[in-house]
ChimeraX commands (.cxc) that place a marker at each C-alpha (Angstrom):
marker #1 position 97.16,77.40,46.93 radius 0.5
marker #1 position 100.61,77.65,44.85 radius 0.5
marker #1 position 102.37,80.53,44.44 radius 0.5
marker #1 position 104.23,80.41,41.19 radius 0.5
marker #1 position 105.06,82.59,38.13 radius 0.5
marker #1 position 103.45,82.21,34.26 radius 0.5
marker #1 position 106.14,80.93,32.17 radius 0.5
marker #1 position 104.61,80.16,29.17 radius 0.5
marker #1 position 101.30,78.68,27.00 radius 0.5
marker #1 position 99.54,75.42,26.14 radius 0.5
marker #1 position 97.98,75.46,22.85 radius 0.5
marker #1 position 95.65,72.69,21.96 radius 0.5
marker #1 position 93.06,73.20,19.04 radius 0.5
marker #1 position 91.35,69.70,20.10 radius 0.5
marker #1 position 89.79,69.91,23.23 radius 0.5
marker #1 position 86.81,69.38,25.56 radius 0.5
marker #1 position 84.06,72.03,24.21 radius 0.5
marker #1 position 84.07,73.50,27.97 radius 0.5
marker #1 position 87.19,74.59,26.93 radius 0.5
marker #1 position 86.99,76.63,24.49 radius 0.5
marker #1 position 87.83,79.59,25.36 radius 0.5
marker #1 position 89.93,78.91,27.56 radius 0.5
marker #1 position 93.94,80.51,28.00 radius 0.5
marker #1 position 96.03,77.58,29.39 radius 0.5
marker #1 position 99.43,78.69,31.55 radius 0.5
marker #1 position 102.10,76.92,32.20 radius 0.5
marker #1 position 103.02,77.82,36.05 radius 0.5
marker #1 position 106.46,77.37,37.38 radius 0.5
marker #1 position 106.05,76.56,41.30 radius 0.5
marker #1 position 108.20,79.62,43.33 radius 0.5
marker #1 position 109.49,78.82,46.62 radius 0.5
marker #1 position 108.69,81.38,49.62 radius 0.5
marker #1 position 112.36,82.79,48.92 radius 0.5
marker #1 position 111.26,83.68,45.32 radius 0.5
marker #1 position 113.52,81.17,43.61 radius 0.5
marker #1 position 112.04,79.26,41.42 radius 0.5
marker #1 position 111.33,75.00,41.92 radius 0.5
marker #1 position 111.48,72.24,39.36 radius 0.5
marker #1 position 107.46,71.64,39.32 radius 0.5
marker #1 position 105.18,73.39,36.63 radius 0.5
marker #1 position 101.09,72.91,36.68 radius 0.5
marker #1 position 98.85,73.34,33.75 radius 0.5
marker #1 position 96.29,76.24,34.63 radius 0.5
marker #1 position 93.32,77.84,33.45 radius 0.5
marker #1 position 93.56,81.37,33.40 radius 0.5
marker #1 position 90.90,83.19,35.06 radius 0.5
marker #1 position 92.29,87.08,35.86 radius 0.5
marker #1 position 94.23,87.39,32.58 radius 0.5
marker #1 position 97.69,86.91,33.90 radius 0.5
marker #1 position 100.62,87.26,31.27 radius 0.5
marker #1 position 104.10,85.41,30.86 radius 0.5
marker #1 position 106.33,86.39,33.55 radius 0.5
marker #1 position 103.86,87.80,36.26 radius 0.5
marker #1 position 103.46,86.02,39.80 radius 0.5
marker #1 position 100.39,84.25,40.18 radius 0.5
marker #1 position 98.12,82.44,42.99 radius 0.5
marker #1 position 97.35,78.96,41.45 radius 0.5
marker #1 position 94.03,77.13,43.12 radius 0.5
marker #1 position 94.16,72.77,42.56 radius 0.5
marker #1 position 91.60,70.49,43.12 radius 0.5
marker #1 position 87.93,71.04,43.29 radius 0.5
marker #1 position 88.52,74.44,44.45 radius 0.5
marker #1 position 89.60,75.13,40.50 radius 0.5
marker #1 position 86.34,74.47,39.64 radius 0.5
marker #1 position 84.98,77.71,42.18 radius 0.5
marker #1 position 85.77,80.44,39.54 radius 0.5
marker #1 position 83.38,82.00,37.12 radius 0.5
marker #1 position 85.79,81.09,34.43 radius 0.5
marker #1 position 85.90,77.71,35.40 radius 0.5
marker #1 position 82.33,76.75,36.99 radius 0.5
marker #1 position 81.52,73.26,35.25 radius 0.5
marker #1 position 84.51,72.45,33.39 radius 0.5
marker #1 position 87.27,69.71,33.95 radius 0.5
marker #1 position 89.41,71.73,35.36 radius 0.5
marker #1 position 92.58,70.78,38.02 radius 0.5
marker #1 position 93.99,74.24,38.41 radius 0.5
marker #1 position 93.16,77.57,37.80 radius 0.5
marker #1 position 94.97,80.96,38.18 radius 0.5
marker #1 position 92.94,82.91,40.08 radius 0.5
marker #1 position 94.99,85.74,41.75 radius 0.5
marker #1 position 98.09,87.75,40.31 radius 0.5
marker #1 position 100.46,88.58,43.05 radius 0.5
marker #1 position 101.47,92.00,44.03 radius 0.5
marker #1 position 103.55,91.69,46.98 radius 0.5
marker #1 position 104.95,88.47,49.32 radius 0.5
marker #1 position 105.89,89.45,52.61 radius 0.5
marker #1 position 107.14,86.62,55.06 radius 0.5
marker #1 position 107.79,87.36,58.59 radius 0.5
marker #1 position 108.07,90.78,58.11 radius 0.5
marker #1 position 110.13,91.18,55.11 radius 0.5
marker #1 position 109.09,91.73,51.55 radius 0.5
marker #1 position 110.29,88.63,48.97 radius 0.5
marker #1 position 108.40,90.04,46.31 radius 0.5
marker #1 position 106.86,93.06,45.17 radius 0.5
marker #1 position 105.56,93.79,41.67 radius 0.5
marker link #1:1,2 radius 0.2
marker link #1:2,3 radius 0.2
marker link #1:3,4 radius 0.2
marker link #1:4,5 radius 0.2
marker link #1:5,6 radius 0.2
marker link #1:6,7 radius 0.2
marker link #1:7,8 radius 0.2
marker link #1:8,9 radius 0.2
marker link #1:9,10 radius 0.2
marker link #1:10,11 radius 0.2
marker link #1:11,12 radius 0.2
marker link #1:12,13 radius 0.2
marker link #1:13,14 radius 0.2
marker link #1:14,15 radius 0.2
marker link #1:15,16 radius 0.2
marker link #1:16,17 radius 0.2
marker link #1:17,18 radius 0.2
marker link #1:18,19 radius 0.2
marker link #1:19,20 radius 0.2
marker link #1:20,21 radius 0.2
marker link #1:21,22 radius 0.2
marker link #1:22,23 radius 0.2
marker link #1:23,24 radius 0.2
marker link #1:24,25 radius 0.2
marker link #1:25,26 radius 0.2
marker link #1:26,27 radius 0.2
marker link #1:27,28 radius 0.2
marker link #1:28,29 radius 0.2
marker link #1:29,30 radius 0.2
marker link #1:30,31 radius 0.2
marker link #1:31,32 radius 0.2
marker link #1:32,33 radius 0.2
marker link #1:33,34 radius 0.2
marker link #1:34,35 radius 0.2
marker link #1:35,36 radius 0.2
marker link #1:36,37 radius 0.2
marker link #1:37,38 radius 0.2
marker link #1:38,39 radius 0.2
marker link #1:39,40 radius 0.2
marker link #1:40,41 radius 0.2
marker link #1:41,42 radius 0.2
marker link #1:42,43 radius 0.2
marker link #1:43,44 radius 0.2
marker link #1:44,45 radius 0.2
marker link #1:45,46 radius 0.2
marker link #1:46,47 radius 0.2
marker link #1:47,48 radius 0.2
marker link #1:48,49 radius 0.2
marker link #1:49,50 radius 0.2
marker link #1:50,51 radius 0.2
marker link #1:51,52 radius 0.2
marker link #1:52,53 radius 0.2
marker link #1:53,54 radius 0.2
marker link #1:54,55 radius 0.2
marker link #1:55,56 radius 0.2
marker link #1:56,57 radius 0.2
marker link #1:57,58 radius 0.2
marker link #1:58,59 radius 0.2
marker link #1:59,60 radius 0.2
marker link #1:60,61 radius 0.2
marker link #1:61,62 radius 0.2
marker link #1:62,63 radius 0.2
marker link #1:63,64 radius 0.2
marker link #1:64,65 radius 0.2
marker link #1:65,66 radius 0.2
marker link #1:66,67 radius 0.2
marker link #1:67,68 radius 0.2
marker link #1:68,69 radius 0.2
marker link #1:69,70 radius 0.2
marker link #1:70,71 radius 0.2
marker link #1:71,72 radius 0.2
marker link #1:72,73 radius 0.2
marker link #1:73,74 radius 0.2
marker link #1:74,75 radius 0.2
marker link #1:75,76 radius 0.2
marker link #1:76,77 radius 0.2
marker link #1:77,78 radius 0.2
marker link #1:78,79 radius 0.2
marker link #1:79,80 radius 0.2
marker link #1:80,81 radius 0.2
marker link #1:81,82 radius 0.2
marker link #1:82,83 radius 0.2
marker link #1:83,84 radius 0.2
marker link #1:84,85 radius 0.2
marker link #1:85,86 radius 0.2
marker link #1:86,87 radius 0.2
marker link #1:87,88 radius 0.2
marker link #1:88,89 radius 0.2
marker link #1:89,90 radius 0.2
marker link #1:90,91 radius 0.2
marker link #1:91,92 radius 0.2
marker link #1:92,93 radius 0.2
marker link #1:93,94 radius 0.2
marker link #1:94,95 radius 0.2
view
């Protein structure tokens, strides 16, 4: 899984009919320190995450496992939003 944070939208009126329907995210990777990396992934959204929230991003066939996106040619899907990080201990991120 990725942990990263929604910073924007993808917006694309011709598509595969599976995916219609469909919110695509632009995710921002986040590094276990909170700052943010240079890497961004095109994701599904499957829990209704907005811009600017921390988000659990799933690649790989495991995108497919989701209600949202069971069947569809998917690569990644957002399928948590984040309430707290806590690495050894210490809190990095709390919502």
């Amino acid at each position: 899984m990725i942990l990263g944070k929604v910073v924007g939208t993808v917006v694309a009126t011709q598509k595969d009919e599976k995916l219609i329907g469909s919110k695509l995210m632009i995710v921002q990777n986040v590094s276990l320190d909170g700052e943010l990396v240079s890497q961004y992934t095109v994701s599904v959204d499957a829990v209704g995450a907005g811009i600017g929230e921390m988000v659990l991003v799933a690649t790989g066939s495991s995108a497919r496992q989701t209600d949202a996106t069971k069947d569809k040619p998917v690569d990644a899907v957002i399928m948590a939003i984040v309430d707290t990080v806590e690495v050894h201990g210490e809190i990095r991120y709390q919502k």
